[in-house]
matplotlib code that plots the C-alpha trace (Angstrom):
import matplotlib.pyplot as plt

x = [0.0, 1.7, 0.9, 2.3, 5.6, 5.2, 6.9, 8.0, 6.7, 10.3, 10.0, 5.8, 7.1, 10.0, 7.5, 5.3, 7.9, 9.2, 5.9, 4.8, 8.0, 7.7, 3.8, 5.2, 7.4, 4.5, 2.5, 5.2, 5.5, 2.2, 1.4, 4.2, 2.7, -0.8, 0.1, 3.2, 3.6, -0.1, 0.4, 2.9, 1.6, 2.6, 4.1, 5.3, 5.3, 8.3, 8.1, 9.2, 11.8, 11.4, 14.0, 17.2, 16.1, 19.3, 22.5, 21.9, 24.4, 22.0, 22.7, 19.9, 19.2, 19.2, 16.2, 15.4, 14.9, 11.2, 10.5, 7.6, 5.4, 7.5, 10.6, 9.8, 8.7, 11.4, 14.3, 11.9, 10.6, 13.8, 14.9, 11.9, 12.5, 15.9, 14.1, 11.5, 14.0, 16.4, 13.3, 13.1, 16.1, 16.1, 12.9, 13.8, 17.2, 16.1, 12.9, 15.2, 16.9, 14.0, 12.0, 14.8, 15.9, 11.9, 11.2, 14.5, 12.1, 9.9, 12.8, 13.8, 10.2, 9.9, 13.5, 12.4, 9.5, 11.0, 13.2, 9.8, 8.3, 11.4, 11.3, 13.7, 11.2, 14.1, 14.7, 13.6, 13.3, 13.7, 13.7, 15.5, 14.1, 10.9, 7.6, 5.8, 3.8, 6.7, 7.7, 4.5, 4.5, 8.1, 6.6, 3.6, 5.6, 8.4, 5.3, 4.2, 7.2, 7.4, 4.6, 4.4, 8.0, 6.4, 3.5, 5.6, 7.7, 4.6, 3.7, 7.4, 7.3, 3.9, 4.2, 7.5, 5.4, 2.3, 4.6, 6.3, 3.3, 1.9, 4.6, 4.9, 1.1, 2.6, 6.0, 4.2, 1.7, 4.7, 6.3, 3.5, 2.8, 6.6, 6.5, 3.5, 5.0, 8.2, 5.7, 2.9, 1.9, 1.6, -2.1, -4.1, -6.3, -4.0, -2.2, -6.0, -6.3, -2.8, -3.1, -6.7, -5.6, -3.1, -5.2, -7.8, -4.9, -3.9, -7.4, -8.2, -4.7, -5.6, -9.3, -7.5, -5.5, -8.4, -10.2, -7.3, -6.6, -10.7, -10.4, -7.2, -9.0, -11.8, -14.3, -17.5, -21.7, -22.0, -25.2, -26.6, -25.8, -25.7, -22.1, -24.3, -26.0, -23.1, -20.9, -24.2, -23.6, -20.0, -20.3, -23.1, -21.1, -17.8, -19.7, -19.0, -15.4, -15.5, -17.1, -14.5, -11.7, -14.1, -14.3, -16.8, -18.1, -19.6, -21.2, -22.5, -23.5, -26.1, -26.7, -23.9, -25.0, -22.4, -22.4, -20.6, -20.4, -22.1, -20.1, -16.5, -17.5, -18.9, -15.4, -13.8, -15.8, -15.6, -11.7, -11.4, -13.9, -11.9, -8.4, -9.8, -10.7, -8.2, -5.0, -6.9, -5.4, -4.9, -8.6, -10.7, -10.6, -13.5, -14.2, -15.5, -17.0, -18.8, -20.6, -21.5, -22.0, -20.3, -22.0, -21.1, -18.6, -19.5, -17.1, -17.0, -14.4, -13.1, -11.0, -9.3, -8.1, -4.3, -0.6, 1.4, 1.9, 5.1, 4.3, 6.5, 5.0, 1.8, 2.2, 3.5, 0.1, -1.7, 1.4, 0.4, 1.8, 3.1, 1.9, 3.5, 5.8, 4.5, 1.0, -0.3, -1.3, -2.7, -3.2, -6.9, -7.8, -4.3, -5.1, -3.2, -1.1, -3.4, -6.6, -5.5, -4.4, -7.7, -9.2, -6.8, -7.4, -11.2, -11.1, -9.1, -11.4, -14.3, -12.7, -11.9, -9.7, -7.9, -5.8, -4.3, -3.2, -2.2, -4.3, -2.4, -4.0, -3.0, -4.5, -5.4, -7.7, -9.3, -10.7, -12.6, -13.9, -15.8, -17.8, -21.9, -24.9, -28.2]
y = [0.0, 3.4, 6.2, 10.2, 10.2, 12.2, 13.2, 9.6, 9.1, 10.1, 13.9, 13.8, 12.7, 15.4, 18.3, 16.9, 17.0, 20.2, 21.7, 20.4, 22.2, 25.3, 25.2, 24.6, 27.6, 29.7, 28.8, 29.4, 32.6, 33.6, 32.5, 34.8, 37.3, 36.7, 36.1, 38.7, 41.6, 43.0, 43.8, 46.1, 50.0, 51.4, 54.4, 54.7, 57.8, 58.4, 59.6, 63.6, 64.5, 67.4, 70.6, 71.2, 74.1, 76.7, 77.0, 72.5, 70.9, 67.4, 66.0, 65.2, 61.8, 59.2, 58.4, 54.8, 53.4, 51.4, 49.8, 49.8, 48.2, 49.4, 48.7, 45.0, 44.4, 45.7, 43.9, 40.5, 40.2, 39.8, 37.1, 35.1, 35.0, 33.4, 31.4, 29.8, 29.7, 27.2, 25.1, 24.9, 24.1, 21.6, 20.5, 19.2, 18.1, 15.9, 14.8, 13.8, 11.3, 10.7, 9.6, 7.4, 5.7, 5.0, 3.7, 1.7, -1.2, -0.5, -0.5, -3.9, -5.1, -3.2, -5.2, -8.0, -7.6, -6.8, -9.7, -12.0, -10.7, -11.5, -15.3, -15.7, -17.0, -18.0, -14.6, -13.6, -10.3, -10.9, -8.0, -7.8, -5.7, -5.5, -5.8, -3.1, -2.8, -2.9, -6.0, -7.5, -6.9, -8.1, -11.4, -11.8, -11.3, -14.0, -16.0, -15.2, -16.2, -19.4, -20.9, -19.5, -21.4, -24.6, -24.7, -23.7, -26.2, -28.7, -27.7, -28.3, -31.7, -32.6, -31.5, -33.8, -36.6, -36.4, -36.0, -39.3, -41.2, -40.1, -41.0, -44.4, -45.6, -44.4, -46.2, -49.8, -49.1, -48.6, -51.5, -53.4, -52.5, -53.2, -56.2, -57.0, -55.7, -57.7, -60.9, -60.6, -64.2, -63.3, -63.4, -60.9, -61.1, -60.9, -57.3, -56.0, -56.6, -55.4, -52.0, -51.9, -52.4, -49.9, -47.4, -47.7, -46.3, -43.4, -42.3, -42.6, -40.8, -38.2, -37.5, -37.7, -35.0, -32.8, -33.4, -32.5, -29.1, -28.4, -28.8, -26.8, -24.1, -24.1, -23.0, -24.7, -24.6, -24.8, -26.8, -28.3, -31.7, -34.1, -36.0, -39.0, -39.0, -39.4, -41.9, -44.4, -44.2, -44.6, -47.3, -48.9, -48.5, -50.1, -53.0, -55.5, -54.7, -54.8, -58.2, -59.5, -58.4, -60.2, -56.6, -55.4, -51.7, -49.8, -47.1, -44.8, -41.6, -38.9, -36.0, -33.6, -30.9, -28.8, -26.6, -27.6, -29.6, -32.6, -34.1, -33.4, -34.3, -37.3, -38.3, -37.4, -40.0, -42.4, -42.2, -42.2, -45.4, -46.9, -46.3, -47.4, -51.2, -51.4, -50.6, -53.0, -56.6, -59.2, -60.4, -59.5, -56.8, -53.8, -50.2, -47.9, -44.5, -42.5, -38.7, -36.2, -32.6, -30.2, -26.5, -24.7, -27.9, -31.0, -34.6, -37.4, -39.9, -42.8, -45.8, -48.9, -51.7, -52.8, -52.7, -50.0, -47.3, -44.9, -41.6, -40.0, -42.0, -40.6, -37.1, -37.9, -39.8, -36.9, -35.8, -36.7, -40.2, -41.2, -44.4, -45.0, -48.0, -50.0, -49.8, -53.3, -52.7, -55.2, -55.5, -54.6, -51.2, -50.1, -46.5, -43.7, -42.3, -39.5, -40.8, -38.6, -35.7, -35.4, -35.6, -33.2, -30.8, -31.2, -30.5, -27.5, -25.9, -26.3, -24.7, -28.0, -29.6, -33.1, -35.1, -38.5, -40.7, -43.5, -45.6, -47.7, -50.8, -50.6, -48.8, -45.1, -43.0, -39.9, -37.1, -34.6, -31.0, -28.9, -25.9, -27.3, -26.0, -25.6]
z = [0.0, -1.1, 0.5, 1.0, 2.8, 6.7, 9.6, 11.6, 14.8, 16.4, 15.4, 16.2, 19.9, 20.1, 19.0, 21.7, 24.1, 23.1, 22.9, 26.6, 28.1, 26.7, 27.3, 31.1, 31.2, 29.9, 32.5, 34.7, 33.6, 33.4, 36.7, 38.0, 36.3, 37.2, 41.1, 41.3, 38.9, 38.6, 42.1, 41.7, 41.0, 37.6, 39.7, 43.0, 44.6, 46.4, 50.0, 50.5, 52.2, 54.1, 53.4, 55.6, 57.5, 57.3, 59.8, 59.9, 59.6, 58.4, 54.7, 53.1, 53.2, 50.6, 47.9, 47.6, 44.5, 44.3, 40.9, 39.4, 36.9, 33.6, 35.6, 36.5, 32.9, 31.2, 33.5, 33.3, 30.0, 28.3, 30.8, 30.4, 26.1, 26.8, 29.3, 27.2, 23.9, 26.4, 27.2, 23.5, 23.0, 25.5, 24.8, 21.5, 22.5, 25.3, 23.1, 20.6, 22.8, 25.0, 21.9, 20.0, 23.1, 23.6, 20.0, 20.0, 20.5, 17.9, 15.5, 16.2, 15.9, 12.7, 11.0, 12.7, 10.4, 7.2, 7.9, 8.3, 5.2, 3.2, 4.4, 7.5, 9.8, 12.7, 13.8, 17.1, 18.8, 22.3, 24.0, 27.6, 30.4, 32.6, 31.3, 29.3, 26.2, 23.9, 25.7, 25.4, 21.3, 21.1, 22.8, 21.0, 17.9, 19.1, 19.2, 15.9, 14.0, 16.0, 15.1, 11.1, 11.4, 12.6, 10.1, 7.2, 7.9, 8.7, 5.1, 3.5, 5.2, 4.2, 0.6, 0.4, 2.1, 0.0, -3.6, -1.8, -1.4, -4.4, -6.4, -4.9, -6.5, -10.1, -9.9, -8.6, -11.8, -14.2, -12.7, -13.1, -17.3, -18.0, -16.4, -18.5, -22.1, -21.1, -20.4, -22.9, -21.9, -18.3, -16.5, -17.6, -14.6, -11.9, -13.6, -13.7, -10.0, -9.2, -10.6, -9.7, -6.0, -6.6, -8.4, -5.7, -3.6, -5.5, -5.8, -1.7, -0.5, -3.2, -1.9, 2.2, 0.8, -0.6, 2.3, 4.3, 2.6, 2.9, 6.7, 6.8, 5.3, 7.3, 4.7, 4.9, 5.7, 9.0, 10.6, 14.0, 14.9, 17.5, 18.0, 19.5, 16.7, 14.2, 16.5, 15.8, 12.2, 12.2, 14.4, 11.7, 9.3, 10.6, 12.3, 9.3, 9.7, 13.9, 13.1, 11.3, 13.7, 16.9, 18.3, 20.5, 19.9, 23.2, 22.0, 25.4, 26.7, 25.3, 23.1, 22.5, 20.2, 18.3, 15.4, 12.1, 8.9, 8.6, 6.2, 7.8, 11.2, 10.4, 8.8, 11.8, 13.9, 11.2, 10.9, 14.7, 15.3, 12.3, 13.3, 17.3, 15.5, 12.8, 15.7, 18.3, 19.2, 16.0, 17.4, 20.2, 22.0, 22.4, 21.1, 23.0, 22.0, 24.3, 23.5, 26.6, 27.1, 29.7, 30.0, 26.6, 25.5, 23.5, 24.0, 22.0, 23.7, 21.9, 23.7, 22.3, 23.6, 22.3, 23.2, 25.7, 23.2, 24.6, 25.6, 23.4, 20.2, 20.7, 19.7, 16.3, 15.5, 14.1, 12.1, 8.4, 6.8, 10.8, 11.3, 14.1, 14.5, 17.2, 15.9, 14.7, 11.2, 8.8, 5.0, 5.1, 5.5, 5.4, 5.0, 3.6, 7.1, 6.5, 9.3, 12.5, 10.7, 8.8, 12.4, 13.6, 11.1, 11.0, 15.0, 14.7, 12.0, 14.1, 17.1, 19.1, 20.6, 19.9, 23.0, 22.4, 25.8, 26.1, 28.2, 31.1, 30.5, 26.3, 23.6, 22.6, 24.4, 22.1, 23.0, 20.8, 22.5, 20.6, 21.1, 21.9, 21.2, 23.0]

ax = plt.figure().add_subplot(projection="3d")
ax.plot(x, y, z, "-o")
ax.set_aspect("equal")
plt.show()
């Protein structure tokens, strides 16, 4: 944005400065004026002195000098001009320094800036000293650049991850068809399924990645809903698969209204119920999924039954393509590394909140807050 070049902000403060002494002094001088020298007569009269009467011997005594109005004025007015041109002086001197040593702060902010807009993200202001407003910026700021440092670099990371996985569909595909134009006599049949299996990949990371940029963005209609209501039909809907595995789904608890999209919220219960069955034991073990309200917040808590995950895996769940590597994984419903960061990113653009612990008795315990509803 251009716009017509002004005084800075250092001279504004040193004219204010300057202009508040020298206002003082006025004042000063006006109040002597006001308090002292209309009080004084324009003309004294002297007192007479009577004559020396003759043959006396008696000196006439002494007149003493009494000033006046006129007098006072002309020996004080000329003072008071130097007076007030020093506070000047001074006042823009010491408003000079006053007002750089003040904005010193704001300078360092300001090429702290410049340096941000440019793309060096790692500096940091960190201003020393007690605590006062400029303080307070230079800290937010700090803040700031901190965290656009972390999600750029989030984004770096997951760009190189997603061109990874991406890539990895195409090369199996071309591997396939060479193999097959080296072989013509090779089954037909089995290279169909093969790159249909791989296909079918391809096409699910890319719609996790759509559907994790729309969440990211946060741009979507926004409706009432129950959270109960949707953990019943995820839980529907994965009950072929729990089957399968011999798990046991608990669904519990009662209405928990929230505001939001259908349609991404019901993926987020769906990829947590999912990745709760498909990281439970080899067979057995249950699934619990519980929805309740608190005041003004809604929770949907999901549990799994499993091995000890380490503390310090956990956090890296919801990082995109982290899989973790003591999670039991099987062939079917592999996924896409992609389930807890959808989840994560759908909770963060509804104004939630996502926890992961891990539970002392094995497995994952999830917890989803979001805002409720009346």
């Amino acid at each position: 944005m251009t716009r017509e070049p002004g005084p800075s902000v250092r001279l504004k403060l040193t004219l204010s400065y300057a202009g508040f002494v020298v206002l003082a002094g006025g004042l000063l001088l006006t109040t002597v004026w006001v308090f002292l020298l209309r009080y004084v007569p324009e003309v004294i009269d002297a007192p007479a002195t009577p004559a020396p009467t003759p043959g006396s011997s008696r000196l006439p005594a002494p007149v003493m000098f009494v000033p006046n109005r006129s007098d006072l004025l002309r020996a004080f007015a000329p003072r008071a001009v130097v007076v007030l041109a020093l506070l000047l002086f001074f006042g823009l001197l010491g408003g000079w320094l006053l007002a750089g040593r003040m904005l010193a702060p704001l300078t360092r902010i300001t090429r702290a800036t410049r340096m941000a807009a440019h793309g060096s993200l790692s500096h940091r202001i960190r201003l020393e000293g007690r605590d006062d407003e400029f303080r307070e910026l230079s800290d937010a700021f700090d803040s700031m650049l901190e965290r656009l440092e972390s999600h750029v670099a989030e984004q770096q990371r997951f760009a190189a991850n997603a061109s990874h996985e991406l890539r990895t569909p195409l090369a199996v595909s071309r591997a396939l068809l060479d193999v097959a134009r080296r072989d013509p006599a090779a089954g037909r049949g089995d290279l169909i399924d093969r790159l249909h299996t791989v296909n079918q990949r391809a096409i699910d990371l890319t719609e996790a990645l759509l559907l994790l940029s729309r969440g990211d963005r946060g741009v979507f209609a926004r409706e009432r809903l129950d959270l109960s209501l949707l953990a019943e039909e995820a839980t529907e809907t994965l009950l072929p698969l729990a089957e399968r595995r011999r798990i046991t789904l608990d669904v519990s608890g009662g209405a928990a209204g929230t505001s939001g999209s259908p349609e991404l919220l019901l993926r987020m219960v769906t990829n947590l119920v999912q990745n709760a069955i498909v990281h439970n034991l080899p067979a057995g073990g249950t699934v619990s999924v519980h929805t309740e309200a608190h005041g003004d917040t809604s929770v949907l808590r999901i549990g799994n039954t499993g091995h000890r995950l380490p503390p310090e895996l956990v956090p890296t769940f919801t990082e995109p393509f982290q899989r973790g590597t003591r999670r039991v994984r099987t062939d079917e419903h592999a996924g896409v590394g992609l389930g807890l960061a959808i989840v994560h990113s759908i909770v963060r653009a509804h104004a939630g909140t996502l926890d992961l612990a891990p539970s002392p008795r094995g497995g994952l315990l999830v917890t989803v807050r979001l805002p409720g509803t009346p």
